[in-house]
FIGUBA-341021 format. One line per field, with one value per residue (C-alpha): chain; x, y, z; residue in one letter; residue number from 1. Coordinates in steps of 0.2 Angstrom, whole numbers, plus 5000, padded with zeros to 4 digits. Example, Ala and Ser with C-alpha at 12.3 -4.5 7.8 and 13.67 -1.06 7.14 Angstrom:
BEGIN
cadena	[A,A] $
east	[5062,5068] $
north	[4978,4995] $
up	[5039,5036] $
residuo	[A,S] $
num	[1,2] $
END
This chain:
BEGIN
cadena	[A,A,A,A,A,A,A,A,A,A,A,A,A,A,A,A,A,A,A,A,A,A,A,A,A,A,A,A,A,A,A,A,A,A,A,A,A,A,A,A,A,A,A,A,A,A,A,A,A,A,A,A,A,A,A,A,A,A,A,A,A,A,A,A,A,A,A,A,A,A,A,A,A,A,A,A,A,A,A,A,A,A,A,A,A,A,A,A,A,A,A,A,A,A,A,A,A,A,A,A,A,A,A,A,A,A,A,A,A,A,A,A,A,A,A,A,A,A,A,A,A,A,A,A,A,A,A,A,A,A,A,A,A,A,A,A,A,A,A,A,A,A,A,A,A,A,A,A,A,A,A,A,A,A,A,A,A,A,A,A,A,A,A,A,A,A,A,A,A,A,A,A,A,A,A,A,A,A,A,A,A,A,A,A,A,A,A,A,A,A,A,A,A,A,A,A,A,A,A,A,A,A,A,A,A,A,A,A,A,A,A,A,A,A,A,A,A,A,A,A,A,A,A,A,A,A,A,A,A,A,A,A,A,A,A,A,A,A,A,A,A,A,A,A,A,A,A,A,A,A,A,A,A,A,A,A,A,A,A,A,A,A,A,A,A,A,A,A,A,A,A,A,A,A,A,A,A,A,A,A,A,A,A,A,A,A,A,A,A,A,A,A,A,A,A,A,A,A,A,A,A,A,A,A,A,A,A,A,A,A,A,A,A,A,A,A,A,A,A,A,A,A,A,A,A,A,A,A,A,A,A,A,A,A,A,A,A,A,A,A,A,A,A,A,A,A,A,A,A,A,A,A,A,A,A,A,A,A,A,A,A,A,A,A,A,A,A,A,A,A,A,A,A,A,A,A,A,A,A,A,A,A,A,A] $
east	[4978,4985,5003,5012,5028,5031,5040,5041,5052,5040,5034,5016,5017,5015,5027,5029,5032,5019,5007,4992,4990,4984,4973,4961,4965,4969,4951,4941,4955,4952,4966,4964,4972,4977,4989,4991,5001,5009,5017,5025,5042,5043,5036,5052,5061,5051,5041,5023,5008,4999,4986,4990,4977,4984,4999,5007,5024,5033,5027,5012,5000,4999,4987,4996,4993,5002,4999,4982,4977,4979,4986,4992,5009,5020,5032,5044,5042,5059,5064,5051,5052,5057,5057,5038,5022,5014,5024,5023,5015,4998,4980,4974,4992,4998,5015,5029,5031,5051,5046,5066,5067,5052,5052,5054,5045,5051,5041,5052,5039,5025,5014,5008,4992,4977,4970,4972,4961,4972,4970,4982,4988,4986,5008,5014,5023,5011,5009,4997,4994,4986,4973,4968,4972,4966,4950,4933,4921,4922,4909,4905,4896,4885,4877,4859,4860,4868,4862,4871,4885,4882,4898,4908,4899,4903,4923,4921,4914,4928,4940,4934,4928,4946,4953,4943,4931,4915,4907,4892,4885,4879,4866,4868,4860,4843,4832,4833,4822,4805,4796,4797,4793,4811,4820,4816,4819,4835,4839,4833,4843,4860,4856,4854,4874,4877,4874,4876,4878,4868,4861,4857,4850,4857,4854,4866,4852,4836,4847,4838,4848,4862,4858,4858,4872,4883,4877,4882,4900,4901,4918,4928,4938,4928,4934,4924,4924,4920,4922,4922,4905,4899,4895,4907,4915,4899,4892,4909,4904,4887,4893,4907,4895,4907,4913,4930,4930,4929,4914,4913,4897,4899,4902,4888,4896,4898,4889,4905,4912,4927,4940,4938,4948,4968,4972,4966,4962,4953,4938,4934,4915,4905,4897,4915,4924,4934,4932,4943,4939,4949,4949,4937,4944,4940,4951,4950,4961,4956,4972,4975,4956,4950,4941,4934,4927,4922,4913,4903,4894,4891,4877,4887,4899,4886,4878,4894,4894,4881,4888,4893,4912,4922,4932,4917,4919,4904,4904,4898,4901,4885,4876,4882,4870,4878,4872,4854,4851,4854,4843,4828,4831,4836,4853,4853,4866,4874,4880,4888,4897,4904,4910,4920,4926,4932,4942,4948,4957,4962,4971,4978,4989,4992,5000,5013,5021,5019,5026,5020,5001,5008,5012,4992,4985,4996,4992,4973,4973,4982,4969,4953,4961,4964,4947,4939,4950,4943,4926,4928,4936,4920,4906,4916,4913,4898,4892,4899] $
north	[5011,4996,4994,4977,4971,4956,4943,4926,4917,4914,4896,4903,4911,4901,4897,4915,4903,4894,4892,4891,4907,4921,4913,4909,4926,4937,4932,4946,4959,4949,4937,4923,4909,4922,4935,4915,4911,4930,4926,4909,4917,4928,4915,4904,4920,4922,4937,4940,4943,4958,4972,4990,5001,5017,5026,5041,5050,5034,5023,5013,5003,4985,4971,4954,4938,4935,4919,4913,4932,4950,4963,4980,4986,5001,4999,5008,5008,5013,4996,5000,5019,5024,5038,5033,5040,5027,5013,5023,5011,5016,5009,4992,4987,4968,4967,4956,4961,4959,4957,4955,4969,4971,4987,4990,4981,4983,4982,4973,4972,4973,4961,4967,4977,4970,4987,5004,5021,5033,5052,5066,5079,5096,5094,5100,5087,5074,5065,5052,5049,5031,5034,5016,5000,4981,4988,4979,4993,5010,5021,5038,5049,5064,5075,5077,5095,5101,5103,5089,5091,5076,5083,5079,5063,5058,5062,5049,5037,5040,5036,5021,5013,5014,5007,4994,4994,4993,5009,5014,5031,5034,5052,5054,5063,5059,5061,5081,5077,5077,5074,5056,5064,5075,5060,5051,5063,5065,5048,5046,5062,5053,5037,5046,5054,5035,5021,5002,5010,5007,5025,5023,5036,5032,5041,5038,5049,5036,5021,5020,5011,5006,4986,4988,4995,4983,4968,4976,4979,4962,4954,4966,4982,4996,5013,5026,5043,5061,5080,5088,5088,5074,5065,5051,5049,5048,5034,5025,5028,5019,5003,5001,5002,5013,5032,5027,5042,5061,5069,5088,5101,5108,5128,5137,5152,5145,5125,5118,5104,5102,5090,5079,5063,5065,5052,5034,5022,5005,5000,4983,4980,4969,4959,4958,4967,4982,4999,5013,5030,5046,5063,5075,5078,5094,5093,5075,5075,5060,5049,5039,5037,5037,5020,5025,5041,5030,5019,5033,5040,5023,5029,5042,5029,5021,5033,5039,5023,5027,5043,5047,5047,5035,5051,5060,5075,5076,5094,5104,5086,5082,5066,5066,5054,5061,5080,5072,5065,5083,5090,5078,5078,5059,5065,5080,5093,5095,5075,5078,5095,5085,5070,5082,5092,5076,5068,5087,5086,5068,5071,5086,5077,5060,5077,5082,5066,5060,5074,5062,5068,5084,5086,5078,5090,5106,5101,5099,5117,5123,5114,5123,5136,5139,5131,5145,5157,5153,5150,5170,5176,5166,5175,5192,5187,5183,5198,5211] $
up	[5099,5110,5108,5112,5112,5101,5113,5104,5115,5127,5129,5130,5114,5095,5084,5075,5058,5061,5048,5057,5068,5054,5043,5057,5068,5053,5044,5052,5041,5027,5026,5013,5004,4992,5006,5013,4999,4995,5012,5011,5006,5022,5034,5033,5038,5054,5050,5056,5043,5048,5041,5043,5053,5054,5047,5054,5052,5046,5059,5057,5069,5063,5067,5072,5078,5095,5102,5100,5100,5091,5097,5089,5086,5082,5067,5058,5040,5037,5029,5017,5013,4994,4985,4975,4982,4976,4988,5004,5017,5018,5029,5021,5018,5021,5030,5033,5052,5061,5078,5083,5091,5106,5107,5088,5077,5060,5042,5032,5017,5009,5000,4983,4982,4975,4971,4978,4979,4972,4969,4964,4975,4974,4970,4952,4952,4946,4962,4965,4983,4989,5001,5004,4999,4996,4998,4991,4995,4991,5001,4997,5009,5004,5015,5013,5026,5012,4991,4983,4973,4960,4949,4965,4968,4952,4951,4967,4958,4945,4959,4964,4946,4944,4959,4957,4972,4972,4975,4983,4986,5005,5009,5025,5040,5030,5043,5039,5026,5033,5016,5007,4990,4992,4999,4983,4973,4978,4977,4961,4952,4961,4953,4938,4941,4947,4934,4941,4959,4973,4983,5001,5013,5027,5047,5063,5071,5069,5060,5045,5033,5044,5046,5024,5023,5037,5026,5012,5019,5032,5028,5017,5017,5012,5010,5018,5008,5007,5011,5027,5036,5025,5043,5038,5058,5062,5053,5055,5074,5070,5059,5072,5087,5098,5099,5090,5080,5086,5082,5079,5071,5055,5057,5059,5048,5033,5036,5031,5040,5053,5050,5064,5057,5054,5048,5039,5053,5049,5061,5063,5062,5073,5059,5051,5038,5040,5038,5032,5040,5029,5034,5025,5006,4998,4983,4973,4959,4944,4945,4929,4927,4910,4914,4930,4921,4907,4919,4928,4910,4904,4896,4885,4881,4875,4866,4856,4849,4836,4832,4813,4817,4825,4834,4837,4854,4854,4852,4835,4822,4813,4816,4834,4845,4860,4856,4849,4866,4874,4861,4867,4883,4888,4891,4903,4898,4914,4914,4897,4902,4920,4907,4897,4914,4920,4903,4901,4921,4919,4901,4907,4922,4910,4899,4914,4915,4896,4879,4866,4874,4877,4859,4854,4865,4860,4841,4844,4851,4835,4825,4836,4836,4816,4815,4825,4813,4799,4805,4809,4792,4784,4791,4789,4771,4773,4781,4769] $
residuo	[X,X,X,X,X,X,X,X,X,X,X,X,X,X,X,X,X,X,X,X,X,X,X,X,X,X,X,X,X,X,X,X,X,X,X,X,X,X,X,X,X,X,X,X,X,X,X,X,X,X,X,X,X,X,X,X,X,X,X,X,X,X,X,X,X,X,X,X,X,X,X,X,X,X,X,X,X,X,X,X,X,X,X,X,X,X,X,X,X,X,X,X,X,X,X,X,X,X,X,X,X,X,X,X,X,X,X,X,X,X,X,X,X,X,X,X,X,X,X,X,X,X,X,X,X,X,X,X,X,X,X,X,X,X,X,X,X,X,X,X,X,X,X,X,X,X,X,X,X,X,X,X,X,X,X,X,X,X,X,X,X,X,X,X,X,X,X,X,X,X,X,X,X,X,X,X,X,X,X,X,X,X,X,X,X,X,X,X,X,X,X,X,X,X,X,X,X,X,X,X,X,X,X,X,X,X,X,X,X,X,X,X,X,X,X,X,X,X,X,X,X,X,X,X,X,X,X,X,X,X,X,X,X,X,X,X,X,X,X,X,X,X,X,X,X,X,X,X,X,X,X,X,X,X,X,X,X,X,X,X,X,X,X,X,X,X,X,X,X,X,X,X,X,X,X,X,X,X,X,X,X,X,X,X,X,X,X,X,X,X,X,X,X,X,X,X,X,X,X,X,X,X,X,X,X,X,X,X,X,X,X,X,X,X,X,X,X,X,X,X,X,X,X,X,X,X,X,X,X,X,X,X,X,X,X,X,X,X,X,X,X,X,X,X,X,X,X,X,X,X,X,X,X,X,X,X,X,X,X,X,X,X,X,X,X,X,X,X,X,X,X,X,X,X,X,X,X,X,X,X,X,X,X,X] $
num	[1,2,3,4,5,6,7,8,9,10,11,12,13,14,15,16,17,18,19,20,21,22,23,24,25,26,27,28,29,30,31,32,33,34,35,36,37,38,39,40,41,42,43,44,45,46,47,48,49,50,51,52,53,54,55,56,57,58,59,60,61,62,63,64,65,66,67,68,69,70,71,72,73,74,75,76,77,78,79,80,81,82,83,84,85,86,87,88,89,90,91,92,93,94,95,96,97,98,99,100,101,102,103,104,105,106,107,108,109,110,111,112,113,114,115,116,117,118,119,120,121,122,123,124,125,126,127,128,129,130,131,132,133,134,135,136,137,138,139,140,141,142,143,144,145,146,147,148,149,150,151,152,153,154,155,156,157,158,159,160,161,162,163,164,165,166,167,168,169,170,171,172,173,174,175,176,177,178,179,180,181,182,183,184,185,186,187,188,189,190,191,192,193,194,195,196,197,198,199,200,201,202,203,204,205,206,207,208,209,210,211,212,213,214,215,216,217,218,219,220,221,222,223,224,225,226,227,228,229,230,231,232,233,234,235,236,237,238,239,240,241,242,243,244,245,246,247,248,249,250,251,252,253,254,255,256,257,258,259,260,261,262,263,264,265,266,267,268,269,270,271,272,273,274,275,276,277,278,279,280,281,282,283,284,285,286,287,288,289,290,291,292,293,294,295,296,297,298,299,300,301,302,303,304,305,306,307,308,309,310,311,312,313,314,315,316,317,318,319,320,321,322,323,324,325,326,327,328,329,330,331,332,333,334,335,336,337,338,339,340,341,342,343,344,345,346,347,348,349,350,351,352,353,354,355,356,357,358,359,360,361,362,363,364,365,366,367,368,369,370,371,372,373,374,375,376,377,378,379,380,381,382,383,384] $
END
């Protein structure tokens, strides 16, 4: 990245309060009447408007307007720092830039989030961690070199439901599959895991489906995530039209990928919009996303409301529509199992940081468990 020193002293620079530099420069990164306004109370204070790009070790690179152009600067986010996860200045950010100090810059703040892609880290402590933020789009690669993980794409798609991006799944490196009949069977079975989601193979090799999905993504944030060898800096290569992003081959011992990309860094696109590159994830904890989850098995949802009791978990209860559309086969089994895996993970970490849904779940496991007891001591009867 470009670092530049802020000097507005100079009579060849604009008026850093003035009101007319970002929207006009800043558009491109998605500034609006809505950040516009967000801002008023740090513009009489002389601070600059700006969109975070990249974060790393407590400094951050931050687009802002300098004159009657852009440049990118270092800044500490000191000023900023607390104790929350879940506030640490992260890509996708709006800030309220100090350029008092030229070889300093400071964040002094930043403006409320309009959404943010969150997951839980691997911490017992119950962590979320914000990978992205203000975003519009939330794109999530799959490898088409590899047998799809439609469980994985699915906990993605939990994610971002509850961000509230817009997801859409991206199979890559399609060109490696020779034979149009698989290529739409694939696509077809991750619609099938992606209800209301658009499924796009995509190639950086032959650039099928690359023009689709730059319209698609022209002049918002989007996110752009995956695991490792998923062939995401590669594709953020393509929509951005240079080499921004390191490259690397998956492994050939194992076909797992390399991590290639450190850190989150946004790309502007030629055709506008912005696009948030991560690093390959290859643990994605749910985050606070019964709704996301939801979201994703709309079609069990749906289901569960015709079921004979309002409380139904669709296990052993008579009269379940859940378990009927197993049994004829409009439901397939593994979509249900995947929908009870993920309300399972996502009630077990609201648990760590909540005892009244300790308690719930501790007492329901009593109840099973007596249930399952007594279920036992019934056929011993039976059978003698």
């Amino acid at each position: 990245m470009f670092n530049a020193s802020l000097n507005t002293s100079s009579d060849s620079d604009s008026d850093p309060g003035s009101d007319s530099i970002a929207p006009s420069l800043l558009a491109r990164y998605g500034w609006d009447e809505g950040w516009e306004s967000e801002f008023a109370p740090h513009l009489a204070h002389g601070l600059l408007p700006g969109r975070v790009v990249r974060v790393d070790r407590g400094r951050c690179d931050v687009v802002v307007p300098r004159g009657d152009s852009l440049v990118t600067v270092q800044a500490d986010t000191a000023p900023v720092t607390t104790g929350d996860p879940m506030r640490i200045t992260c890509t996708g950010d709006w800030a309220a830039v100090d350029p008092a100090d030229a070889r300093q810059p400071l964040v002094r703040a930043l403006l409320p989030r309009r959404n943010a892609f969150v997951r839980s880290t691997s911490s017992k402590r119950s962590e979320g961690q914000v990978l992205a933020a203000n975003v519009d789009h939330a794109v999530i690669a799959a490898s088409l070199a590899d047998e799809l993980d439609l469980g994985r794409i699915e906990r993605f798609l939990a994610l971002a439901w509850e961000s509230g991006a817009q997801p859409l799944v991206v199979l890559t490196k399609s060109d490696l599959v020779t034979d149009p009949a698989v290529l739409s069977f694939l696509v077809s079975d991750t619609e099938l895991a992606a209800p209301g989601v658009r499924v796009l193979p995509v190639s950086a090799a032959t650039g099928e489906g690359l023009d689709v999905l730059a319209a698609v993504l022209t002049g918002g944030t989007a996110v752009l995530l995956g695991q490792s060898g998923a062939g995401k800096s590669t594709l953020a290569n393509a929509l951005s039209g240079e080499e921004i992003q390191e490259v690397r081959t998956t492994r050939d011992s194992d076909g797992k990928g390399r991590h290639t990309t450190t850190t989150r860094d946004m790309l502007a696109l030629p055709g506008g919009g912005v696009l948030i590159d991560t690093p390959g994830l290859r643990g994605v904890g749910l985050w606070d996303a019964e709704g996301g989850v939801n979201q994703v098995f709309s079609e069990i949802e749906a289901l569960a409301e015709n079921c004979r009791f309002h409380d139904c978990a669709h296990g052993e209860e008579p009269g379940c529509a859940v378990l009927a559309a197993v049994d004829d086969g409009s439901l397939p089994h593994r979509r249900l199992e995947s929908y009870r895996k993920l309300l399972r993970e996502n009630r077990r970490l609201a648990a760590r940081t909540d005892a009244r849904l300790r308690a719930e779940i501790r007492r329901d496991w009593k109840q099973r468990h007596q249930q399952a007891v007594s279920r036992q001591i019934m056929e011993g009867k039976r059978a003698r």
